[in-house]
C-alpha positions in Angstrom: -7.9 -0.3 14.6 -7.3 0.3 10.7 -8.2 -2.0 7.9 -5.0 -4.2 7.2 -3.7 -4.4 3.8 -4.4 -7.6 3.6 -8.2 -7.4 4.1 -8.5 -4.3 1.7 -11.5 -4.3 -0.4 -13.0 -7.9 1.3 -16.5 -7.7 2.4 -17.3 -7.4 6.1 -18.3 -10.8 6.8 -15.5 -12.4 5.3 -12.7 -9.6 6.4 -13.6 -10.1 9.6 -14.2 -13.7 9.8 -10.4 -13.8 9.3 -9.6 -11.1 10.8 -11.2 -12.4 14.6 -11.3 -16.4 13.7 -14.8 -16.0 13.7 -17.6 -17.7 11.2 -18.7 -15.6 8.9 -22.2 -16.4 10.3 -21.2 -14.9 13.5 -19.6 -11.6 12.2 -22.5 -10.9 10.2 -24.6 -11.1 13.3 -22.4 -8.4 14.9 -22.9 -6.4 11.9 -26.7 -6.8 11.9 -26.8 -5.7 15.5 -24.9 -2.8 14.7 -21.4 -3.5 16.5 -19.3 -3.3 13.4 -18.5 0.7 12.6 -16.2 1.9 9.5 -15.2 5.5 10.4 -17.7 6.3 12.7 -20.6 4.8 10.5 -22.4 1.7 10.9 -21.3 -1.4 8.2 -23.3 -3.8 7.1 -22.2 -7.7 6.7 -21.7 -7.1 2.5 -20.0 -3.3 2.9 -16.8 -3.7 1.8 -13.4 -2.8 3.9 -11.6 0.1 2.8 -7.9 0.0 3.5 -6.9 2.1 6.0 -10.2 2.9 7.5 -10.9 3.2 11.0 -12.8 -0.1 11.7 -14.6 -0.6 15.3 -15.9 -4.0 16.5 -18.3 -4.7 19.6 -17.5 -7.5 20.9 -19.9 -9.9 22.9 -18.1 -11.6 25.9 -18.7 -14.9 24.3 -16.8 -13.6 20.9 -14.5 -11.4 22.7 -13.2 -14.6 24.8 -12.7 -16.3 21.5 -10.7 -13.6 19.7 -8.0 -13.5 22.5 -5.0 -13.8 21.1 -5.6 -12.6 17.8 -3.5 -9.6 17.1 -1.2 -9.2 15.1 2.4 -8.4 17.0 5.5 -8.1 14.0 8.9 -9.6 15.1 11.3 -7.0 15.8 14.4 -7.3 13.8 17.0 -5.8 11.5 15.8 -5.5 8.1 18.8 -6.0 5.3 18.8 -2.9 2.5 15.9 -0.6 5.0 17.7 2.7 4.5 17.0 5.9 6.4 16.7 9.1 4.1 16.1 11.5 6.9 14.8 11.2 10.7 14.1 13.8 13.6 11.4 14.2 16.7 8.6 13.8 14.3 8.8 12.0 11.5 11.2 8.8 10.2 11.7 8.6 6.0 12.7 5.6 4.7 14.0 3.3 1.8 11.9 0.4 1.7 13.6 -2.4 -0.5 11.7 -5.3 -2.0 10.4 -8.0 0.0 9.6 -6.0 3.1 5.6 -5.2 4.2 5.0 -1.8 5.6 3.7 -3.3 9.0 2.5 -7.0 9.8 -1.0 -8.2 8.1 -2.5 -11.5 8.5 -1.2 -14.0 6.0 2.1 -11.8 6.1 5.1 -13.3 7.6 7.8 -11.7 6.1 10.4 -8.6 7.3 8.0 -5.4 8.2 9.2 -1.6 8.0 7.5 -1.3 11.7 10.0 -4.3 12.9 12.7 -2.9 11.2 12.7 0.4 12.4 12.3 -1.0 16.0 15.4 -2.6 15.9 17.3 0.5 14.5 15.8 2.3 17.9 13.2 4.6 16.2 10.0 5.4 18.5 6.9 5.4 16.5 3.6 7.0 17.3 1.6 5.2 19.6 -1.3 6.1 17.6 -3.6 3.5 15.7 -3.2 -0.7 16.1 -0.3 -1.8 18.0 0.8 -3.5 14.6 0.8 -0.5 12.6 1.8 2.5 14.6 3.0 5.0 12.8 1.6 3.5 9.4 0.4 6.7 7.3 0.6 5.1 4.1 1.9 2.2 2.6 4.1 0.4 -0.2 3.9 -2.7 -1.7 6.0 -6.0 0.1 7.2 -6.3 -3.8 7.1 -2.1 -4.6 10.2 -0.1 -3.2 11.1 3.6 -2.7 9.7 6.5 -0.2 8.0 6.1 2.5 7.6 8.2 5.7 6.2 7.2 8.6 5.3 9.3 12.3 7.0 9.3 15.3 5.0 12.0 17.1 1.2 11.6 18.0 1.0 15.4 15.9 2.9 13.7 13.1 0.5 11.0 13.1 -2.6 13.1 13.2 -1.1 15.2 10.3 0.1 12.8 8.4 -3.0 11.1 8.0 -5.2 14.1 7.0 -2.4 15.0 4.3 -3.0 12.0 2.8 -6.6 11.9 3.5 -7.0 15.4 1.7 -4.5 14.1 -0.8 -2.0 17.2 -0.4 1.0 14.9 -0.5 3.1 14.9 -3.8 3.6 10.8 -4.6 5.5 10.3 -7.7 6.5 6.7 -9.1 8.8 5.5 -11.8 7.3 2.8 -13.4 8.7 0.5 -16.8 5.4 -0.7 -18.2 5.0 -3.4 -21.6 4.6 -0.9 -24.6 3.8 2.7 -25.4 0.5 4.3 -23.9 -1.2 6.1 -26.1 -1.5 9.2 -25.6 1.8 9.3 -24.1 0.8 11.2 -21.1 -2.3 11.3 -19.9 -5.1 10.5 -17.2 -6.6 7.2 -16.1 -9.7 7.7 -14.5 -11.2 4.2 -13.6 -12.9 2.8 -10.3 -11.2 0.1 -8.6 -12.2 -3.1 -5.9 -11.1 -6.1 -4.8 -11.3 -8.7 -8.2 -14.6 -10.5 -8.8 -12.9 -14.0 -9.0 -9.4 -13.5 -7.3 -9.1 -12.2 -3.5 -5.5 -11.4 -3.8 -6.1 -9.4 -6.7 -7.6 -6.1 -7.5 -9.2 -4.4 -10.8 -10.7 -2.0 -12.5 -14.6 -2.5 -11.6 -18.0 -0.5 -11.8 -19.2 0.9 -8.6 -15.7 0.8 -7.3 -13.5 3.6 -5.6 -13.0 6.5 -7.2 -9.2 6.0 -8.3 -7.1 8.6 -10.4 -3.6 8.3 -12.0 -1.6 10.4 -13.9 1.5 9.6 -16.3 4.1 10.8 -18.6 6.4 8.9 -20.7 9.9 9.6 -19.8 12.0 7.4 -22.2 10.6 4.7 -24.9 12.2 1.7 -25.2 11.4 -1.1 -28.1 9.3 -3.1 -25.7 8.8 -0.8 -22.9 7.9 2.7 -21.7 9.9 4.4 -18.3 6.7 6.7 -16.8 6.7 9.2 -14.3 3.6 8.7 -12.7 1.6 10.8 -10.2 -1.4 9.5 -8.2 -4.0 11.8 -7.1 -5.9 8.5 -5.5 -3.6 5.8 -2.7 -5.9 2.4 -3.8 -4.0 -0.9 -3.1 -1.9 -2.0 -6.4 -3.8 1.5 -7.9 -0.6 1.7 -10.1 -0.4 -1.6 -11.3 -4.3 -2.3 -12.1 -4.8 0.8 -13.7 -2.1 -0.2 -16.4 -2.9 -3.6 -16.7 -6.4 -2.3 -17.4 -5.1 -0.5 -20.2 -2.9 -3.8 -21.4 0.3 -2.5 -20.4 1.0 -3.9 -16.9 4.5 -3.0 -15.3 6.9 -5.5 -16.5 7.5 -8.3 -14.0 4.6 -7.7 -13.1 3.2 -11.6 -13.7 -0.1 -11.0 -10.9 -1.5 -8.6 -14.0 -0.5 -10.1 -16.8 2.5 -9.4 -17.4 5.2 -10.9 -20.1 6.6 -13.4 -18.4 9.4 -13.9 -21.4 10.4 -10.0 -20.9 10.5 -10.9 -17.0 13.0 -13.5 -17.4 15.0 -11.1 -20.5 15.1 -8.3 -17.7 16.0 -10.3 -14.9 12.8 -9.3 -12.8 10.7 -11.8 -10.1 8.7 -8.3 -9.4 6.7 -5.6 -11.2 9.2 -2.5 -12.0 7.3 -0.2 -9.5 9.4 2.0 -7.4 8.2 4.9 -5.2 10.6 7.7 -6.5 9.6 10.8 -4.6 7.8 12.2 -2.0 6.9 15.9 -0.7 4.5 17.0 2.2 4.6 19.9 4.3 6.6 18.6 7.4 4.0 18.2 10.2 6.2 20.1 13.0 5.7 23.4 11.5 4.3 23.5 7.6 7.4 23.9 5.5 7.8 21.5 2.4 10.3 18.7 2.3 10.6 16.4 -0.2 12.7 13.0 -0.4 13.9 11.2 -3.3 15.1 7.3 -3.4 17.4 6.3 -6.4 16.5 2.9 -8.6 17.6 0.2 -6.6 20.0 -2.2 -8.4 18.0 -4.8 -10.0 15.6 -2.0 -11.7 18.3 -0.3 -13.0 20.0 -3.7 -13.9 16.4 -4.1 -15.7 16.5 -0.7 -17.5 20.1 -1.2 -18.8 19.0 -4.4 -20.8 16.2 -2.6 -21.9 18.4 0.4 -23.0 20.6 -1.7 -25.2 
């Protein structure tokens, strides 16, 4: 199966510990005997989980009896605001709103893009964890805009190397606290799970290798509108590397954030939104690109910000 979002960046014993139900004790046993693989390789009990990585697990009976039941199967259902941008044999685009997970992850019990486009009728690849199929990348539950997901096994396959190779186009719109200076540049800075706080992530030596790149659109007094491009797909990549550099995304309260300028804006959330995406369409090469508008309560955000 793939790393979930949710266990992103843990270490092995602990990932997996909640992961299986297991003790940690016992997980790290399996990875000392060599049953735990990340893509291909064996992992040790401290490796960390990468999201999105092919993860394998060896099982004893004994354990394997014990994890029964443990997968994670997403209720199907309509998901309010899920928009379709374009759909055919291979692919599904969408318009993710806020409050929706790509696909079910442990602790996650909220609306799901998987679930959602279940219930519109869409077939997704069979490829990858029953909970994820069709998953090639991922959005925020609190980020919206563009995100496309496979319906063919090929599209899958594709998909996944495109992103792997990083060949697909991801541009952001982002309203961050302040000016950067310079006002377009390059952030260059590693990034893991946070030393202190599981549920959060930061910029930390020896992490991955994460690059972003930005240019101001529009200043405001308070505020800068950025296009942003990322070379790198880290979890909350967009969001750490700013806060890093003391200008989180507004709303943005999980990296420290103005909570005052929240409230001014109208915003529970960080002003992230997934603007547009371009690939070469996986059925025969050509390039497509799909852009999503601000949804209301961004724009609602920008407006006060305007005046």
């Amino acid at each position: 199966m793939p790393v979930p979002d949710g266990l992103d960046g843990m270490r092995i014993d602990a990932g997996l510990s909640r992961l299986l139900g297991l003790s940690r004790t016992v997980v790290a046993g399996l990875a000392e005997d060599g049953r735990v693989a990340l893509d291909g390789r064996p992992a040790g009990k401290s490796d960390r989980l990468p999201g999105g990585a092919w993860l394998e697990i060896e099982l004893p009976d004994a354990a394997g009896a014990g994890a029964k039941g443990t997968g994670i199967d997403g209720p199907v259902e309509v998901v309010a605001g899920l928009g379709i941008l374009h759909s055919d044999e291979d692919i599904v685009v969408v318009d993710k709103p806020v409050g929706v997970a790509a696909h079910p992850s442990p602790g996650w019990e909220g609306p799901t893009v998987t679930g959602g486009l279940a219930a519109l009728g869409e077939r997704l690849s069979t490829s990858g964890a029953a909970e994820r199929q069709g998953i090639v990348h991922r959005l925020d539950a609190g980020t919206t805009g563009v995100m496309v997901v496979a319906k063919s096994e090929r599209a899958y396959t594709v998909l996944k190397q495109a992103f792997r190779d990083r060949t697909v186009d991801k541009r952001y719109h982002a309203v961050v606290q302040g000016h950067p200076d310079p006002s377009s540049g390059t952030i260059d800075a590693p990034i893991d799970r946070h030393p202190r706080h599981d549920y959060r992530f930061a910029v930390v030596q020896g992490g991955r290798p994460s690059v972003t790149h930005y240019d101001t659109m529009e200043a405001f007094r308070a505020a800068s509108l950025l296009d942003v491009h990322l070379e790198t797909g880290r979890t909350h990549q967009i969001r750490v590397h700013f806060s890093a550099m003391r200008h989180p995304c507004v709303g943005d309260l999980t990296y420290g954030a103005d909570p005052t300028l929240a409230a001014r804006v109208g915003l529970s959330r960080q002003w992230l939104h997934a603007h547009r995406l371009g690939f070469e369409h996986p059925a025969d090469g050509r390039y497509v690109e799909f852009v999503s508008p601000h949804p209301d309560d961004l724009a609602a955000a920008l407006d006060i910000l305007r005046d």
